[in-house]
C-alpha positions in Angstrom: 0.0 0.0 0.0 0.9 3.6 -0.3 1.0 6.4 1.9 -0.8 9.2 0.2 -0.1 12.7 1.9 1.1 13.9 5.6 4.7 15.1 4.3 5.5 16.6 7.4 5.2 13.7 9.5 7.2 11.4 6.8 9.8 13.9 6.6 9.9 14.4 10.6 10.5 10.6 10.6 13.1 11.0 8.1 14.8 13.5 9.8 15.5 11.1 12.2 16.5 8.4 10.5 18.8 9.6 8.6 20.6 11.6 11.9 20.6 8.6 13.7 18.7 9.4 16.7 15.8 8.1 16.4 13.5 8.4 19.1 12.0 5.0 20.8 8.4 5.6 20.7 6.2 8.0 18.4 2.3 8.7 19.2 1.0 8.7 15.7 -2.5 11.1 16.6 -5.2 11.8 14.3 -8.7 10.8 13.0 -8.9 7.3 11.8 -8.8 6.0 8.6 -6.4 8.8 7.6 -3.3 6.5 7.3 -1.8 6.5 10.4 -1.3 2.4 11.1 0.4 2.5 7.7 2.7 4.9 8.5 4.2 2.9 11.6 3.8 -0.4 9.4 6.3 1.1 6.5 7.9 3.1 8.9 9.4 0.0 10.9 9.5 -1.6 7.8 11.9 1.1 6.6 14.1 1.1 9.6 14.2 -2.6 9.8 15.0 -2.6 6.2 18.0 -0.1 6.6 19.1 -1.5 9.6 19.5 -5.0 8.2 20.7 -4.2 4.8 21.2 -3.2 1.9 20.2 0.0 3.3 17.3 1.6 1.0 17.7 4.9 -1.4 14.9 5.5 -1.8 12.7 8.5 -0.4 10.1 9.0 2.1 9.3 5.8 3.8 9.5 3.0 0.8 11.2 -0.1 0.7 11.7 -2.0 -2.7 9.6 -4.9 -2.8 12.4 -7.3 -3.7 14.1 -6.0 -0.1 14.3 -9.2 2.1 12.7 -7.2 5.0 9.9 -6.5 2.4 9.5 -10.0 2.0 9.2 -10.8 5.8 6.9 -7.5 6.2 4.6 -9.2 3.2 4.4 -12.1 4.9 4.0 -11.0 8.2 7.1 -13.2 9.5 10.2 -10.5 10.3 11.0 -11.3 14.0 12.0 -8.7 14.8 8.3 -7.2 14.4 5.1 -7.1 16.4 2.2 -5.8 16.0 -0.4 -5.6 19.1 -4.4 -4.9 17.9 -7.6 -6.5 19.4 -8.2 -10.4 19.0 -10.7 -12.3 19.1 -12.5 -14.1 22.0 -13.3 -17.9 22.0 -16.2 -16.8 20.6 -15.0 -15.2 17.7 -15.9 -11.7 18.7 -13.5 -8.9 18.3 -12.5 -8.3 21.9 -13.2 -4.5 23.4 -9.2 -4.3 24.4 -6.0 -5.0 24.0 -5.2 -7.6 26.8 -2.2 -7.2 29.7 -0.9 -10.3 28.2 -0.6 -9.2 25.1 1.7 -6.6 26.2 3.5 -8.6 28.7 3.9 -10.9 25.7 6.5 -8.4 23.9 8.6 -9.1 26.5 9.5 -12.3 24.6 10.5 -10.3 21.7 12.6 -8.0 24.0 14.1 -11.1 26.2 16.3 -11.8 22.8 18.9 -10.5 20.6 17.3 -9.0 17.5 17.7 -11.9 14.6 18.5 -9.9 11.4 19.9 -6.3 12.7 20.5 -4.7 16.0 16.5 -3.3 15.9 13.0 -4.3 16.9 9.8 -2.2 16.3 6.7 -2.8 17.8 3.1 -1.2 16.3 0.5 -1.0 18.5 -3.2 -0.1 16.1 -4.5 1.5 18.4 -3.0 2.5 21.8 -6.6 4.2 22.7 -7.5 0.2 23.2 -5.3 -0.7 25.7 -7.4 -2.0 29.0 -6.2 -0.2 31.7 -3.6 -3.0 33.2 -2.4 -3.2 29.6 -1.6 0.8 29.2 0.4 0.9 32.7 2.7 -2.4 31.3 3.3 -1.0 28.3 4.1 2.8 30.6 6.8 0.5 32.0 8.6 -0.2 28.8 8.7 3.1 27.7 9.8 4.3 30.9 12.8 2.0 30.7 12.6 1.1 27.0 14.9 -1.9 25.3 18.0 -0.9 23.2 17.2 -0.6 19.8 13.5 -1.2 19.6 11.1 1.5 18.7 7.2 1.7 19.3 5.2 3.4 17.0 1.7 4.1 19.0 -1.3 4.5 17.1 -4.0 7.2 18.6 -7.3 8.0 17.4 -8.2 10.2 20.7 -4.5 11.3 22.6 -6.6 13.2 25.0 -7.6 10.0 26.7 -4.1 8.3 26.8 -2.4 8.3 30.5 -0.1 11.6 30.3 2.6 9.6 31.4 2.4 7.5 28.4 2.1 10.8 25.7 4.9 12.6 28.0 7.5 9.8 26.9 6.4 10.2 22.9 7.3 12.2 20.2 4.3 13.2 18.8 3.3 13.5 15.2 0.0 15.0 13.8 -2.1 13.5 11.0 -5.0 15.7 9.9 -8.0 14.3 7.3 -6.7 14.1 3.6 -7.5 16.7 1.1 -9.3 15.9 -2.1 -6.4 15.5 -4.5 -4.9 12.6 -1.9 -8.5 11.2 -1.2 -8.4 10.4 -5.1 -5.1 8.8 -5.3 -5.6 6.6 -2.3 -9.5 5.2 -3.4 -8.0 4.8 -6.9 -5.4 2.2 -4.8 -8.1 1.5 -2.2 -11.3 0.8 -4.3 -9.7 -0.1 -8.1 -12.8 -1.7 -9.1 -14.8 0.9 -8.5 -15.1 3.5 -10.9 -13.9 6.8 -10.9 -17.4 8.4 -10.1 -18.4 6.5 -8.0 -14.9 7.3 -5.6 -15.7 10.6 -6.6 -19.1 10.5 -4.9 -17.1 9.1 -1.7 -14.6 11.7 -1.0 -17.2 14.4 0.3 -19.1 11.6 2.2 -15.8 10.7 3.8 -13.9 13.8 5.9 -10.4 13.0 4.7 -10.9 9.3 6.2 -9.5 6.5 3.6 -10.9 3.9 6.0 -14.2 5.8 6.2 -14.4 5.9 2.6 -13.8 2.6 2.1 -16.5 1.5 4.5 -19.5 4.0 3.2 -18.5 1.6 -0.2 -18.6 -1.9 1.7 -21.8 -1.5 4.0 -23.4 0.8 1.5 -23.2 3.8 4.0 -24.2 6.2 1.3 -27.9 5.0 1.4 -27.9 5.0 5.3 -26.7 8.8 4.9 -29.6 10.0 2.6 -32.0 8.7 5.0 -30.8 10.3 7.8 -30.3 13.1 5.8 -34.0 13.0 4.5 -35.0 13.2 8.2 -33.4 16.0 8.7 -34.5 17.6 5.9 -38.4 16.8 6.0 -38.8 15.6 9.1 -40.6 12.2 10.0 -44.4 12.9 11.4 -45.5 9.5 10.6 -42.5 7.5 12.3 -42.3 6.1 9.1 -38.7 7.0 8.0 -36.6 6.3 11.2 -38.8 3.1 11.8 -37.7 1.8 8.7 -34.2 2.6 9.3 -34.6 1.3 12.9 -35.4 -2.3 11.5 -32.8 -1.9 8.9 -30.1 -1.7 11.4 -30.8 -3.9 14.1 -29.7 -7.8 14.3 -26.5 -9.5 14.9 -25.7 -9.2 10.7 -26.4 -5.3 10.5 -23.8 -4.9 13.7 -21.3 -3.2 11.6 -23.9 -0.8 9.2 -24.9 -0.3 12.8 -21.4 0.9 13.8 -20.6 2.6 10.7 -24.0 4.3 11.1 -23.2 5.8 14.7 -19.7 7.1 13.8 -20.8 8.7 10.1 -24.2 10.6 12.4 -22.7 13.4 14.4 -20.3 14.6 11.1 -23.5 14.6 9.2 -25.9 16.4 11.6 -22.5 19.1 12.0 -22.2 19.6 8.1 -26.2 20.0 8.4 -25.3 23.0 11.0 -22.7 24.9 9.1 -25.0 25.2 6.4 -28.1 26.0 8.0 -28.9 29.6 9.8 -31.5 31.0 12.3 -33.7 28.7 14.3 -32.7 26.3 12.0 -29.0 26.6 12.8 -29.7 26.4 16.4 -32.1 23.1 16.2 -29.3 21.5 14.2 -26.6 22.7 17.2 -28.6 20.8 19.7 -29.5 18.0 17.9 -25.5 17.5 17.2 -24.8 17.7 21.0 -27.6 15.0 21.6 -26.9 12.9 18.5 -22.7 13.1 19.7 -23.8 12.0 23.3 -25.7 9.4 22.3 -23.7 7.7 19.2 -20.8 7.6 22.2 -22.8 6.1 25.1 -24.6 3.7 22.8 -21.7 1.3 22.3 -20.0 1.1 25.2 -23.4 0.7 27.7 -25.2 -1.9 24.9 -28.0 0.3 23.7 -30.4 -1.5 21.8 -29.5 -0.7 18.4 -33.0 -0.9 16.9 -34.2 1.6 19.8 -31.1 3.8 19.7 -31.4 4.3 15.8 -34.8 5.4 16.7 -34.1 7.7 19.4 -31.5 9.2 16.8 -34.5 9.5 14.1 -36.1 11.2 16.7 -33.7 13.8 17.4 -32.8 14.2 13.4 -36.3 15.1 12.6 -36.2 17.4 15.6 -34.1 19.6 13.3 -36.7 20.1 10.6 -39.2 22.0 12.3 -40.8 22.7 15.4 -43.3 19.6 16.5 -41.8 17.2 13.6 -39.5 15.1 16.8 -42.1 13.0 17.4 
């Protein structure tokens, strides 16, 4: 894959490398989907790469595919590499943390010598996902971090990390994509797709790659235009946000469900800036109510068919007085 835009932060990184002094961890911070996992992934590829040899020409953050390290990275086998993310549960589910044994588990890879250079990286996608035991173990390596090994930290929401943790990072910055590197990463992302339709993606999206990529998948575009219809006209009859109520509710519609809460309070905010008066105002608190809610919802187990109906409720709120239902 290739990373499409944030220049600064590949040329901070670069910096680095080249001088020699790289830092041992770096908090990667911005919106998701934006790019930021692949930056650590080529990044330790790239310092694995040079480190081992032949060291690489190239600029920004590439290595040649025919590297060896580019081989390992491809296969996901260099071990000198880890990356921590969620797993799933015996269940299958996709577990709501990253574990204290999974961070106690790099301690293997630390434990011994690095096998094809003097350097170890470790990703972790994303750091905001660390359970609470799990963020204080991982506080302890960076406290009194291995030689040669570098973390790169993933962050969708720095705010929330432990200060402790963000105080032993250097931190660097990844705002949304503009249009121009929307459209070169959905021509990589989406290839089957055609260029109008990617083209009707990049306002839909914020800058997100991931985002875009998932309005394409779960059919997010449709979901959209009914919420947006319900803000527009309203929904006297319950009809609309019953509808999209059923639509969304099951075990199978779990991630359209998902996708639906995080794509709601951008939508209802866009609605805002465009609107004025008492219009303006209704959209303003109907964003503060749709924001609390879309957050509370997944972590307390809200019904989903109920909670998509409570944010119908609130949406047609915003197209006139009496039309909330």
């Amino acid at each position: 894959m290739t990373l499409f835009g944030h220049g600064r932060a590949v040329q901070a990184f670069r910096a680095a490398l080249d001088s020699g002094a790289v830092h041992h961890a770096w908090l990667l911070a911005g919106p998701r989907g934006v790019g930021k996992n692949l930056f650590a992934t080529l990044a330790a590829e790239r310092l694995l790469a040079d480190a081992a040899g032949p060291r690489v020409s190239l600029p920004g953050l590439e290595t040649p595919p025919d590297h060896p390290v580019a081989h390992l990275f491809e296969a996901a086998s260099h071990p000198d590499f880890r990356r921590l993310e969620r797993t799933e549960n015996e269940k299958g589910d996709l577990r709501r943390n990253i574990t204290i044994a999974q961070v106690r588990k790099l301690g293997e890879l630390f434990a011994l010598q690095p096998a094809l250079s003097d350097w170890r990286a470790v990703v972790i996608d994303s750091v905001d996902e660390l359970e609470g035991g799990a963020a204080n173990a991982l506080l302890k390596m960076l406290e009194e971090p291995p030689g040669r090994s570098i973390f790169f930290l993933v962050s969708h929401a720095p705010g929330r990390l432990l200060p402790t943790i963000r105080s032993r990072c250097r931190l660097l910055t990844f705002a949304p994509l503009d249009d121009d590197a929307m459209t070169s990463a959905l021509a990589e992302a989406l290839p089957e797709a055609g260029a109008a339709e990617r083209a009707t993606l990049i306002p839909l999206a914020g800058g997100s790659v991931g985002r875009a990529v998932s309005i394409a998948e779960l059919d997010l575009a449709s979901l959209r235009g009914e919420a947006e219809a319900i803000l527009l006209e309203g929904d006297p009859a319950n009809e609309r946000r019953s509808k999209l109520a059923r639509s969304l509710s099951g075990k199978a519609a779990a991630p359209r469900y998902a996708a639906y809460l995080e794509l709601l309070p951008g939508l209802v905010a866009e609605h805002a800036r465009r609107s004025e008066g008492t219009t303006r105002e209704r959209s303003l608190a109907a964003y503060a109510q749709v924001r609390e809610l879309t957050s509370f919802a997944p972590r307390h187990s809200l019904d989903p068919q109920a909670t998509v109906f409570q944010l119908g409720t609130i949406l047609a709120s915003v197209a006139a007085e009496g039309q909330g239902g």
